[in-house]
Backbone as CSV, one residue per row, in Angstrom:
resi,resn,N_x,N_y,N_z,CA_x,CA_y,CA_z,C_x,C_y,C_z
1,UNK,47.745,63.119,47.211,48.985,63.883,47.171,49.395,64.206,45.736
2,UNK,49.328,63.498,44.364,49.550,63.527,43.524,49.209,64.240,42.722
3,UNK,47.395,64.546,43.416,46.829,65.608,42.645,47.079,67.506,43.283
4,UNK,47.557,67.184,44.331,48.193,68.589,45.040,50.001,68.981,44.235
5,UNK,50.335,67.535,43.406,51.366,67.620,42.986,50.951,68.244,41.078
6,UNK,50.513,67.803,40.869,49.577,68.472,39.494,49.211,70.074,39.774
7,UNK,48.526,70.188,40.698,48.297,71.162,40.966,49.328,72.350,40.884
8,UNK,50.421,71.923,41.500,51.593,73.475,41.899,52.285,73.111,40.538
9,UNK,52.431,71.904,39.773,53.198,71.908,38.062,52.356,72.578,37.444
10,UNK,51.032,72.961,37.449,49.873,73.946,36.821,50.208,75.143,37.304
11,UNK,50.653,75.688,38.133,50.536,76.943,38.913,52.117,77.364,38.649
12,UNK,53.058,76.533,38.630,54.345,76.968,38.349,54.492,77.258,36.552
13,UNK,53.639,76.371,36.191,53.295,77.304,34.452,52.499,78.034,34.166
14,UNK,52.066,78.424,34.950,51.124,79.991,34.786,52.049,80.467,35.371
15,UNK,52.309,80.888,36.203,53.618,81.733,36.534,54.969,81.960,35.533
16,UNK,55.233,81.005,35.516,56.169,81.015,34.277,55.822,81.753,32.731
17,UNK,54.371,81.752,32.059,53.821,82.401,31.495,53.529,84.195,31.723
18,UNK,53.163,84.029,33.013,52.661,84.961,33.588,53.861,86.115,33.629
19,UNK,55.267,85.282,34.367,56.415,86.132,34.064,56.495,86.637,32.477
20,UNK,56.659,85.803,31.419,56.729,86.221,30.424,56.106,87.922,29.936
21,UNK,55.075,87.463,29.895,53.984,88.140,29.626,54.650,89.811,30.242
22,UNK,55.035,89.929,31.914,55.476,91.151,32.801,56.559,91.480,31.735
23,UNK,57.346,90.650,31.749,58.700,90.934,31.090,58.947,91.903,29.514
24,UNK,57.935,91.021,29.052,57.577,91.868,27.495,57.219,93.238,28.258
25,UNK,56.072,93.460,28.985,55.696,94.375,29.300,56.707,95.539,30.249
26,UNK,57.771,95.142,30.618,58.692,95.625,30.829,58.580,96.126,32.369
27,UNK,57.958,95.320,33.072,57.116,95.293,34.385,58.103,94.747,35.459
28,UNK,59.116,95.861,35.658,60.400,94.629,36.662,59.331,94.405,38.108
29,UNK,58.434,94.979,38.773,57.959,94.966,39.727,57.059,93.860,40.014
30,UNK,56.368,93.902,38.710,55.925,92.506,38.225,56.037,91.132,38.168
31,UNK,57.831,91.536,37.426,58.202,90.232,37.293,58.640,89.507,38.714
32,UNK,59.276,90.419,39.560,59.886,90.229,40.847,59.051,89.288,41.554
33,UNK,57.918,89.840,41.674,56.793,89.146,42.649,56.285,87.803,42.127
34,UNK,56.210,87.958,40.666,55.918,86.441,40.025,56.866,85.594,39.892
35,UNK,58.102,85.750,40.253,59.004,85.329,40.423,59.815,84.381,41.633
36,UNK,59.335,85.716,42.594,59.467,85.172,44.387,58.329,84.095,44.219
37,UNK,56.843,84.034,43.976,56.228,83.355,44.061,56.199,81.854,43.453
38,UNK,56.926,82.339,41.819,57.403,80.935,41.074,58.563,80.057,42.279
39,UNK,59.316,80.780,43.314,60.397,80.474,44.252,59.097,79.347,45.169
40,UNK,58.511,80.121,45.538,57.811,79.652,47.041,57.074,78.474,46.337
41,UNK,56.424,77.996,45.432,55.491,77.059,44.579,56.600,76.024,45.044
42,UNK,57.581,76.085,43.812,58.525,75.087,43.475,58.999,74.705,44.366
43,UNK,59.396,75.443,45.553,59.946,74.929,47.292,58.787,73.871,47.742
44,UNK,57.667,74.674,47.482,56.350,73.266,48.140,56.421,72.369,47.004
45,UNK,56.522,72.582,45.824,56.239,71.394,45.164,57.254,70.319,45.687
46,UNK,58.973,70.487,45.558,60.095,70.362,46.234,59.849,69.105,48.092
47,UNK,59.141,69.682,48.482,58.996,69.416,50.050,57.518,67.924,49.922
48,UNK,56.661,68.320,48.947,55.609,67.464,48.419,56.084,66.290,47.803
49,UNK,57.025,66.762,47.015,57.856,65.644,46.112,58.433,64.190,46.981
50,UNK,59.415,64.948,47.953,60.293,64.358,49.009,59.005,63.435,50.027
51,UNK,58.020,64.186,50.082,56.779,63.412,50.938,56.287,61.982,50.566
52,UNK,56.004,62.329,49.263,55.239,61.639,48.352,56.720,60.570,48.080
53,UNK,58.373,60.485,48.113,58.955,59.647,47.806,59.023,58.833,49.426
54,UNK,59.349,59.290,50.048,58.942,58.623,51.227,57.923,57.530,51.453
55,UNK,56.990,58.311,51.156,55.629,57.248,51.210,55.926,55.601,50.816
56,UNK,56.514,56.373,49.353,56.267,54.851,48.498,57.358,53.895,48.852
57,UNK,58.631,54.507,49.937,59.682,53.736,50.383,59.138,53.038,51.557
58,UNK,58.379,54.041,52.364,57.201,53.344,53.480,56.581,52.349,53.165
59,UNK,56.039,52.347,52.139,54.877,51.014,51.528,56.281,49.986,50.939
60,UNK,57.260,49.642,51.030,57.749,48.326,49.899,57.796,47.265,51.176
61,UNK,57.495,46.231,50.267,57.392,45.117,51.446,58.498,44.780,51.855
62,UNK,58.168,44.204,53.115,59.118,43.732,54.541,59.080,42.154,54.457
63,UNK,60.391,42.004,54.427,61.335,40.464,54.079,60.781,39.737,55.590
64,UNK,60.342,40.593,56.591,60.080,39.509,57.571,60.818,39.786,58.766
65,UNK,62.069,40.695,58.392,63.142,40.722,59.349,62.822,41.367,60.031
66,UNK,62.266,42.759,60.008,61.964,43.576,60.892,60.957,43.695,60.970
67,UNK,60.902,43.316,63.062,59.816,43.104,63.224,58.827,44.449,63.874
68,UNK,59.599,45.435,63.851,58.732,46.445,64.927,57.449,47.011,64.015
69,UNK,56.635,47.415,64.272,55.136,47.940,63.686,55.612,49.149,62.474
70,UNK,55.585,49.139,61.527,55.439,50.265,61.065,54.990,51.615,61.447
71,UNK,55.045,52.763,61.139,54.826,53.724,61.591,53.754,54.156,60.765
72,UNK,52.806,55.060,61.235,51.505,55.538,60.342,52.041,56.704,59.478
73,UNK,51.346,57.081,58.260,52.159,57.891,57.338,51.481,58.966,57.697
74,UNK,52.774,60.213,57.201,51.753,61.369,57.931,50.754,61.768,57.324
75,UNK,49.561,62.524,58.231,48.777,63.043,56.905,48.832,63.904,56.564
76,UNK,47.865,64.006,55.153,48.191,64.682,54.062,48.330,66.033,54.394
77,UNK,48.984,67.321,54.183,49.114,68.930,54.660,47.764,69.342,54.054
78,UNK,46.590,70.099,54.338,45.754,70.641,54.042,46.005,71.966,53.666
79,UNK,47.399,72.882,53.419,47.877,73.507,52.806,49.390,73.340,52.453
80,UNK,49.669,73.924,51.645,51.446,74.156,51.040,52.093,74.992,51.620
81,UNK,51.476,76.143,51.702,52.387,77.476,52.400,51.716,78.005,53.251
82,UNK,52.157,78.538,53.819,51.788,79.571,54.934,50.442,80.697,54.684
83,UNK,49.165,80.569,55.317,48.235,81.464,55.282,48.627,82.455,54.574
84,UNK,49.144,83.455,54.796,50.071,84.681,54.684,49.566,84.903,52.959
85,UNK,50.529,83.639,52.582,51.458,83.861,51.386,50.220,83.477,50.440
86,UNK,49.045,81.921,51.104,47.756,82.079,50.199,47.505,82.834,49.720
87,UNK,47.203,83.827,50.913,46.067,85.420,50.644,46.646,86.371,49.727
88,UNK,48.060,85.970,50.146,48.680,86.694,48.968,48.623,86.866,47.327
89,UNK,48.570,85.223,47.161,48.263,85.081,46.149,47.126,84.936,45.566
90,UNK,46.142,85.417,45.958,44.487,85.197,45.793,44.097,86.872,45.478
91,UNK,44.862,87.395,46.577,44.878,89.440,46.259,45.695,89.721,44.867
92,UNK,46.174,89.500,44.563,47.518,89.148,43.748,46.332,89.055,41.921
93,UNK,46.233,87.873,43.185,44.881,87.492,41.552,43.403,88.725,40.970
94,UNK,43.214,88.819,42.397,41.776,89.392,42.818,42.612,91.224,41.719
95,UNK,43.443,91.745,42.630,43.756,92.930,42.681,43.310,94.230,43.004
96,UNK,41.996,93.484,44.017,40.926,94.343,45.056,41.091,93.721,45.860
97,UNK,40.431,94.840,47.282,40.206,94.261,48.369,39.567,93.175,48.389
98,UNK,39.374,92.347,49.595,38.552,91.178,49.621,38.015,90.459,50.583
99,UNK,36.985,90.107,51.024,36.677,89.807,51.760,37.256,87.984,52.177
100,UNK,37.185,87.588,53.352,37.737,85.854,53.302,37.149,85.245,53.042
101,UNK,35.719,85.454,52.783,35.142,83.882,52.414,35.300,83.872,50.708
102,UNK,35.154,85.401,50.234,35.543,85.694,48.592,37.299,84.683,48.575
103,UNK,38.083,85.499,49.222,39.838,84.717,49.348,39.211,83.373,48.839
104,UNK,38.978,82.488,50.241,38.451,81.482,50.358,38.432,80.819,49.148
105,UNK,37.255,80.782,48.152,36.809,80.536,47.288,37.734,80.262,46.307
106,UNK,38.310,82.225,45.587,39.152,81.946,44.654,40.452,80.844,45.118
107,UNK,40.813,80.727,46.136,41.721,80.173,46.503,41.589,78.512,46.150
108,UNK,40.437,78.349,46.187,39.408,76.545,46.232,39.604,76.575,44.524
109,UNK,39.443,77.496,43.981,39.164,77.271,42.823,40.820,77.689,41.578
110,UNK,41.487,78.014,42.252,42.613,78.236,41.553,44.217,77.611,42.007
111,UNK,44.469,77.695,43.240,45.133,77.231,43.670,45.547,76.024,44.508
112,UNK,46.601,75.341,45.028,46.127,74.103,45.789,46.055,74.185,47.522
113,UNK,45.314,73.565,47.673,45.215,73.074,49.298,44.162,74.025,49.465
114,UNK,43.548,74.013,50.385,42.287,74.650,51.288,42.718,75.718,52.575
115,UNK,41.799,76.624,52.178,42.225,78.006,52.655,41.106,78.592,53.745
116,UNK,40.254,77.730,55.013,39.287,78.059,55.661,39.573,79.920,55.801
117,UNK,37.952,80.412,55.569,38.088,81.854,55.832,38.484,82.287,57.550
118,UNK,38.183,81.178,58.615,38.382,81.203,59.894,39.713,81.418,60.240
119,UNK,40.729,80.750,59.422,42.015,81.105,59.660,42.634,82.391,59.585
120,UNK,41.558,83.211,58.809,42.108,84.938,58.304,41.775,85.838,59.849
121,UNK,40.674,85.030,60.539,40.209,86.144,61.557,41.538,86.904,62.143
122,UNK,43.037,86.277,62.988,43.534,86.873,63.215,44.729,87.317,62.473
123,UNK,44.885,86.969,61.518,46.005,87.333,60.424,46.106,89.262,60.377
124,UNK,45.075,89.616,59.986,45.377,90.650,59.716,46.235,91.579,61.501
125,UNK,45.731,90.886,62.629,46.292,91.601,63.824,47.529,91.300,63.955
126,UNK,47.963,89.764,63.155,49.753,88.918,63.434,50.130,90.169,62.584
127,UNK,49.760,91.102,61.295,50.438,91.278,60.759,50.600,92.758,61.348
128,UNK,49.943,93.340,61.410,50.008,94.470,62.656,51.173,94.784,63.246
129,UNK,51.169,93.387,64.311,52.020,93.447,65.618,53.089,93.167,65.029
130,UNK,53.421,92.328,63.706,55.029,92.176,63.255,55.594,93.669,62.426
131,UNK,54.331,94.494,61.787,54.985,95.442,61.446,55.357,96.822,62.467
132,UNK,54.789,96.735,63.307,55.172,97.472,64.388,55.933,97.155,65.028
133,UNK,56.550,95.959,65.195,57.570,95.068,65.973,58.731,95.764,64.913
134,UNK,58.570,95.591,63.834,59.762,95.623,62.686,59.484,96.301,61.323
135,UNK,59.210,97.538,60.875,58.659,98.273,60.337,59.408,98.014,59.056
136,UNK,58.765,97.101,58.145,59.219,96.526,56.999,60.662,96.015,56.496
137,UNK,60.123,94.990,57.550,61.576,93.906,57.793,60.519,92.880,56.552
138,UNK,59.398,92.856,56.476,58.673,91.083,54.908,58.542,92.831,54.139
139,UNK,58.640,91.833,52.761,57.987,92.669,51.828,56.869,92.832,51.130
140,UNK,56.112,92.056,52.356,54.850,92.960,52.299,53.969,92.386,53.546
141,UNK,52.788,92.976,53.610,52.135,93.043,54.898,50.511,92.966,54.379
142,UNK,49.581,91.944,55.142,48.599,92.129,54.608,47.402,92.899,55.560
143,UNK,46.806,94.003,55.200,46.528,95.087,55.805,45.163,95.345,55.513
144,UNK,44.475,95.907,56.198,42.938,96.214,56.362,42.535,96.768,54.744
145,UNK,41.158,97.091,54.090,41.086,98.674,53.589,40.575,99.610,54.275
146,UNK,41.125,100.650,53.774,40.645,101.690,54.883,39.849,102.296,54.303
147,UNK,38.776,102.906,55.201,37.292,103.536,54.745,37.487,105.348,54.379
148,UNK,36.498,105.630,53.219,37.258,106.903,52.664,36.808,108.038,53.025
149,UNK,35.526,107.471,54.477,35.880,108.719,55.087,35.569,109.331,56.491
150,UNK,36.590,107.529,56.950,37.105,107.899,58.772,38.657,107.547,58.545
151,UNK,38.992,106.955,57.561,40.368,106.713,57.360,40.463,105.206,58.201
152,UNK,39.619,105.127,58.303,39.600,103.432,59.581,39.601,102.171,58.764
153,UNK,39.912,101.093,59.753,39.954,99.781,59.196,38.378,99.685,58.326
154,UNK,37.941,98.821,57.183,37.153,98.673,56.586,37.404,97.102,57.163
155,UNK,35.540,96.680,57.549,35.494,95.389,58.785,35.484,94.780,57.359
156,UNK,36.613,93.577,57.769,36.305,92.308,57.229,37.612,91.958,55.160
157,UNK,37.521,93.606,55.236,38.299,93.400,54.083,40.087,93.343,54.047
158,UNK,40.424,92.440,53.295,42.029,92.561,53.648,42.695,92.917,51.994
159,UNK,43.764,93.600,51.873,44.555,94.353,50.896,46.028,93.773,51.356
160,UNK,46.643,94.185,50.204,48.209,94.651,50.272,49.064,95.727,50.552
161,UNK,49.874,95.306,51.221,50.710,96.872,51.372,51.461,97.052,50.675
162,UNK,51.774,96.853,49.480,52.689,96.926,48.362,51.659,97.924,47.068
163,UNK,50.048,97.511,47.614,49.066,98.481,46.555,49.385,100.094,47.010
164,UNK,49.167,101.004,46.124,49.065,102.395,46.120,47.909,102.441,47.230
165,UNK,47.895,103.366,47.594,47.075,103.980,48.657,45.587,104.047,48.259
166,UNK,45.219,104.505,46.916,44.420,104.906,46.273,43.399,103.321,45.957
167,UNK,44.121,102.569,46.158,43.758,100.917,45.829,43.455,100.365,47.001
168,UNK,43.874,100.712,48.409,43.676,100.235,49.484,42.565,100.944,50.022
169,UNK,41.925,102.001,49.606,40.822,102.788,50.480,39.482,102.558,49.507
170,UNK,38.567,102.040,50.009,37.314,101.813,49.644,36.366,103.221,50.247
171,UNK,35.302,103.587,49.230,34.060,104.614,48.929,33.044,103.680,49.067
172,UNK,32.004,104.522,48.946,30.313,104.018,48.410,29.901,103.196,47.640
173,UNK,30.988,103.420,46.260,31.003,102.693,45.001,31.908,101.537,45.157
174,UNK,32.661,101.461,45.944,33.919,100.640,45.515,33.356,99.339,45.538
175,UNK,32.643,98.455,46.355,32.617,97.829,46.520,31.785,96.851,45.368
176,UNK,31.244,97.750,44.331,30.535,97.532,43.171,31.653,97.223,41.878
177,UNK,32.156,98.366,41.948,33.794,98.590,41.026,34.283,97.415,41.430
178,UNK,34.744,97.046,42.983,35.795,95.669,43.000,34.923,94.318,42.844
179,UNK,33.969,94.461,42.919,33.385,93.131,42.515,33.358,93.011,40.600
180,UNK,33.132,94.112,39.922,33.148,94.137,38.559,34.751,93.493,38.442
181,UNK,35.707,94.387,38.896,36.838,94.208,38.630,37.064,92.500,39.031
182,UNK,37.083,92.219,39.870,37.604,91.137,40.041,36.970,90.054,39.436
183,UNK,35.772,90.410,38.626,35.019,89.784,37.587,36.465,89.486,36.188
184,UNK,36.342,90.632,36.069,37.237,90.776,34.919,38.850,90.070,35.231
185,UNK,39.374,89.730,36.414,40.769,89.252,36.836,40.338,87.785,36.640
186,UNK,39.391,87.115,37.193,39.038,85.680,37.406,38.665,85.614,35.733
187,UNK,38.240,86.575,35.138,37.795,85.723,33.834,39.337,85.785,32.887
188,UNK,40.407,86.470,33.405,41.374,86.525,32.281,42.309,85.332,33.078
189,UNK,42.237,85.217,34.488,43.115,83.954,35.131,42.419,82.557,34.495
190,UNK,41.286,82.172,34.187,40.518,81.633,33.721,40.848,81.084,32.609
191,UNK,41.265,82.174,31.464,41.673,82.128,30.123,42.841,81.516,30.076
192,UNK,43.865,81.770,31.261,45.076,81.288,30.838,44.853,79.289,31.532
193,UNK,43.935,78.880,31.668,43.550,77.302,31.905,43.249,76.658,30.542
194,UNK,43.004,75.590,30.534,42.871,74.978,29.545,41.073,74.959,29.449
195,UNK,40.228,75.981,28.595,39.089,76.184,28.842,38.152,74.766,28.072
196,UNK,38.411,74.317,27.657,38.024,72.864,27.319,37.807,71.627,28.688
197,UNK,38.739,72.454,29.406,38.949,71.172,30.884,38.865,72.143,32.402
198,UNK,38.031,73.016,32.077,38.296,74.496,33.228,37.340,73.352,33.897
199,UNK,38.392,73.425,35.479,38.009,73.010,36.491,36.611,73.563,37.271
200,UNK,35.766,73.012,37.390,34.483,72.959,38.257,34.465,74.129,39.176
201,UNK,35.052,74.274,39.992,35.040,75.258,40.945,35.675,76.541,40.069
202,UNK,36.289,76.342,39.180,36.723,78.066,38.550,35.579,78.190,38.013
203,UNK,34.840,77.554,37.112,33.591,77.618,36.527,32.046,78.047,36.871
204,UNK,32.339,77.406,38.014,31.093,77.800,39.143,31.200,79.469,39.985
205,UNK,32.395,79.388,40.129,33.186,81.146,40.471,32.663,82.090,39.561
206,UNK,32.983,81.550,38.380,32.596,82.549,37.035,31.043,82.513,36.805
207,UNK,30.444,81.746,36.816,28.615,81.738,36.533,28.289,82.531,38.059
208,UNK,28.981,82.488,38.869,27.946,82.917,40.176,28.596,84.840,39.650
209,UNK,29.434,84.787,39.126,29.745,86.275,39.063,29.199,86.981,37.822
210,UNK,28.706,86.024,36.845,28.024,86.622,35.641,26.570,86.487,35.953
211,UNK,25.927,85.627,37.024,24.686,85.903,37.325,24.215,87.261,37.986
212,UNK,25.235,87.977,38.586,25.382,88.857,39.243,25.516,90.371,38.507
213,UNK,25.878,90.064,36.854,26.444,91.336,36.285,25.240,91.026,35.277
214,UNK,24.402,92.158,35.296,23.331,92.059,34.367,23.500,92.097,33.111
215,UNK,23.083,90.915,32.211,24.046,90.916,30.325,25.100,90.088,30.248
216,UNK,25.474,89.567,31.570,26.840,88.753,31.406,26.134,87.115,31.386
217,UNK,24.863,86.882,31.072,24.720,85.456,31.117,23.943,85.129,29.867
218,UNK,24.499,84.528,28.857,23.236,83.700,27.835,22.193,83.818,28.704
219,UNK,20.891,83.619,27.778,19.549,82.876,28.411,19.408,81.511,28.334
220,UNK,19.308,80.830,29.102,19.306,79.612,29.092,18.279,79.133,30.271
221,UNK,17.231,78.851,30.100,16.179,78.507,31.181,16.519,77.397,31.679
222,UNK,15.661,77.437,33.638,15.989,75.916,33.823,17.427,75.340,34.030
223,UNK,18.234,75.786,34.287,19.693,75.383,34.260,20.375,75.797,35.635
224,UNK,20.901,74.567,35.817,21.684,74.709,37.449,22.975,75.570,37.527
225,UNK,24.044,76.147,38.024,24.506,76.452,39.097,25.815,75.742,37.955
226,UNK,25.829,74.350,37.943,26.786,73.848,37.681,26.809,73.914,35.719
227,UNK,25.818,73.221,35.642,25.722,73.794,33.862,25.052,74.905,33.079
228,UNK,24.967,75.751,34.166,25.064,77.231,33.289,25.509,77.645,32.531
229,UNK,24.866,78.337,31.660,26.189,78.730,30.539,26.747,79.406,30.778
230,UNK,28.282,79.759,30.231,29.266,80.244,30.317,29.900,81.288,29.614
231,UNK,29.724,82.431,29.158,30.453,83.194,27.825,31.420,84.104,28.470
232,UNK,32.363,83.595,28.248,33.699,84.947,28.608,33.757,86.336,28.668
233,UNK,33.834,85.831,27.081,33.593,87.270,26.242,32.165,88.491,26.651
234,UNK,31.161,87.775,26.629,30.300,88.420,27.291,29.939,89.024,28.725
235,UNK,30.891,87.757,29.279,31.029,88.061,31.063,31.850,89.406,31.190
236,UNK,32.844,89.731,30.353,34.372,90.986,30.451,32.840,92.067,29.984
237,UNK,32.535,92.025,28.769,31.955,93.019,27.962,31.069,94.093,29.253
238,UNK,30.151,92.909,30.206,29.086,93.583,30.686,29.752,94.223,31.657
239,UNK,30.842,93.557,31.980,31.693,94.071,33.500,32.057,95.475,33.141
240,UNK,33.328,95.453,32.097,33.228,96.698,31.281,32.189,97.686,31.031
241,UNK,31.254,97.192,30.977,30.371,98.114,30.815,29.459,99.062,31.515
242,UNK,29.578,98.042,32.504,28.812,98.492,33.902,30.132,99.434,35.268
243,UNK,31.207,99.021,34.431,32.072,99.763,35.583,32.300,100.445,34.939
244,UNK,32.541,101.286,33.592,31.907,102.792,32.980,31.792,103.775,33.206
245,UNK,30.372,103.096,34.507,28.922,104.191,35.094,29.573,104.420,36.917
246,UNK,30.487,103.624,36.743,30.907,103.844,38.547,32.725,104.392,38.553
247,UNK,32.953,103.733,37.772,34.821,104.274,37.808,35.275,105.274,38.433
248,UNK,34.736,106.768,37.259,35.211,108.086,37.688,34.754,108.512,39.073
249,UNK,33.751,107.904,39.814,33.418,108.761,40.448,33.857,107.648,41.943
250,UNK,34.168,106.965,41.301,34.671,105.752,42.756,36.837,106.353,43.233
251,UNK,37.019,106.545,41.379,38.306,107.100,41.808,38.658,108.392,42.053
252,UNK,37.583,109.589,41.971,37.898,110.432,42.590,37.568,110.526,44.324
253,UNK,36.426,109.905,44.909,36.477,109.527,45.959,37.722,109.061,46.750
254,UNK,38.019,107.654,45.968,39.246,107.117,46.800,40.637,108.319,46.492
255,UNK,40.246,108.795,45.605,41.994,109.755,45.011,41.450,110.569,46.634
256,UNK,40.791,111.600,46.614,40.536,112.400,48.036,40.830,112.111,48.998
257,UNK,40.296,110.676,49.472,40.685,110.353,50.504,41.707,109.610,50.617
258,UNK,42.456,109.332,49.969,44.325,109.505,49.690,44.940,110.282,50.036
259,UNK,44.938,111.557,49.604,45.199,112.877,49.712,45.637,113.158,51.061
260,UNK,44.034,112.939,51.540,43.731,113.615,53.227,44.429,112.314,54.176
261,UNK,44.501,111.335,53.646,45.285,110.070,54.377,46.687,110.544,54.605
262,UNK,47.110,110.954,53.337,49.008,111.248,53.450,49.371,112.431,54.418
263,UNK,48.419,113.462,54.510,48.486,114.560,55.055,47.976,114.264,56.532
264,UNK,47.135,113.304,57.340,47.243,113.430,58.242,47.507,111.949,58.962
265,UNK,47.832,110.960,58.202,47.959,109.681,59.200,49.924,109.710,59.226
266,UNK,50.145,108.854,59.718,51.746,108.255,59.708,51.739,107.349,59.210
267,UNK,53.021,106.596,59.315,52.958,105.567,58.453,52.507,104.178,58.818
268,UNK,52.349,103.586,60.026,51.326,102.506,59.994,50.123,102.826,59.802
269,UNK,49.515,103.871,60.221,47.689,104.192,60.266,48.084,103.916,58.356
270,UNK,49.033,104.624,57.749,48.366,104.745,56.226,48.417,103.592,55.919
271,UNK,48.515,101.947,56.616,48.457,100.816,56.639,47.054,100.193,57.162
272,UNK,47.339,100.684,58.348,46.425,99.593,59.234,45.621,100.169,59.525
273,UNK,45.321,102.108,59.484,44.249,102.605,59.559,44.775,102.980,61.418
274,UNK,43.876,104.257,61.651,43.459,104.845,62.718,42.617,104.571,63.782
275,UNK,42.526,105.001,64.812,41.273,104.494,65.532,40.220,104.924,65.511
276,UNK,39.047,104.288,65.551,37.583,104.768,65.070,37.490,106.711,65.487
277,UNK,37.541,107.046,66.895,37.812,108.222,67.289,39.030,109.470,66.821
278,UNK,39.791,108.515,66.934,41.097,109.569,65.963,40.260,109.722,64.749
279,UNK,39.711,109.232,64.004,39.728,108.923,62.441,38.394,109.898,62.282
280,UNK,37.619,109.610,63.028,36.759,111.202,63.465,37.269,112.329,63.226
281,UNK,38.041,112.441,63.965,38.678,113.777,64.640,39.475,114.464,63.567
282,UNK,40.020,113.635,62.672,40.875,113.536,61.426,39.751,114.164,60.209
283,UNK,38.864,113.239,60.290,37.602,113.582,59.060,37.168,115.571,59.024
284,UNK,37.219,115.882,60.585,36.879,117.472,60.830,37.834,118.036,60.620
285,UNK,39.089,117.863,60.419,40.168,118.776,60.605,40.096,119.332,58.794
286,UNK,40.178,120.376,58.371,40.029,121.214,57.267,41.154,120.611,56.314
């Protein structure tokens, strides 16, 4: 418990930083959200705290007098907050679409408690049926990407509905672009850790994503998984470099099929996407 309590005092000072940082930048939209989120941390840390004092009032020894059995302590929460609000903060991080076992991961490696990708299967339909129930009663909704060119759910990936349109619809390329990109988000969330003591699993996140970006790895023969080498600087450079050759032509794709989204969906499809057949029918229309 103590170390889930370390955990959200780490995460409530990156946030706290993190606000900074919006603020200079003059980012009220920014700050808002890092803000609500600095709210929701400190509530679990808050609720963890109260757990963890309990406990230790549970454990003081018994004079003898009372005799009934103790009660078993509860166990430990295998998360803090609500699914929802994880993914939230993992997209948040990411700032691409994403797949759940990707969530998953960054989530293992940055934040606290455990985030099975199995739990996402029906999330994206709860969120569906509440925004159609109540058409932006939360402020925000976590929503398919949509494909750029049936306008349909994209299987398996989940976004924000607070992103531009243009950010929620995946091309040919995109999926190259958001893996670069989110190269480049994990290596600057990264930076703001104490890189002398960068936790194992952020580390292992980062080598499996610079093995992946050709130029982003020292040579180092013979070397595992876990002590790979590591270069930051070199990991951003190649990412940069390689998303270059895909950018323009990934964002005029998604800009198009933006376009043709606003002009013929409403306003949940420009969320949750169309049906495979509508989205057809949509693709022919001039």
């Amino acid at each position: 418990m103590h170390e889930h309590l370390d955990a959200l005092e780490q995460r409530m000072h990156q946030l706290q930083q993190a606000m900074r940082r919006a603020q200079l930048a003059r980012d009220s939209d920014q700050v808002k959200q890092l803000r609500d989120e600095l709210r929701r941390t400190q509530r679990a840390w808050d609720a963890l705290f109260a757990q963890a004092e309990e406990g230790e009032e549970s454990n003081a020894p018994d004079n003898g007098e009372n005799s009934a059995p103790a009660q078993a302590a509860p166990a430990e929460p295998q998360t803090l907050l609500p699914a929802r609000e994880q993914v939230h903060q993992v997209l948040t991080l990411l700032a691409v679409p994403a797949a759940p076992k990707l969530i998953s991961t960054v989530h293992e490696a940055f934040f606290a408690g455990g985030l099975a990708p199995s739990r996402l299967t029906s999330l994206r339909r709860d969120e569906e049926r509440s925004y159609r129930s109540a058409p932006g009663a939360r402020p925000y909704y976590l929503c398919p990407a949509l494909t750029s060119d049936l306008l349909s759910p994209a299987r398996g990936l989940l976004t924000v509905s607070t992103w531009s349109l243009e950010q929620r619809i995946v091309g040919p390329l995109s999926a190259r672009v958001h893996f670069l990109t989110s190269a480049l988000n994990i290596a600057d969330a990264a930076e703001r850790l104490d890189m002398a003591t960068l936790p194992l699993p952020v580390r292992q996140l980062l080598v499996r994503y610079a093995q992946n970006i050709p130029g982003a790895q020292p040579p180092a023969p013979h070397h595992s998984p876990a002590g790979a080498p590591l270069d930051l600087a070199l990991l951003r450079r190649a990412a940069e470099d390689e998303l270059t050759l895909h950018t323009a032509s990934d964002t005029t794709t998604r800009s198009q099929a933006a376009a043709r989204a606003r002009s013929q969906l409403d306003a949940a499809a420009l969320l949750f996407g169309g049906p495979f057949q509508s989205a057809r029918r949509l693709r022919s229309v001039p």
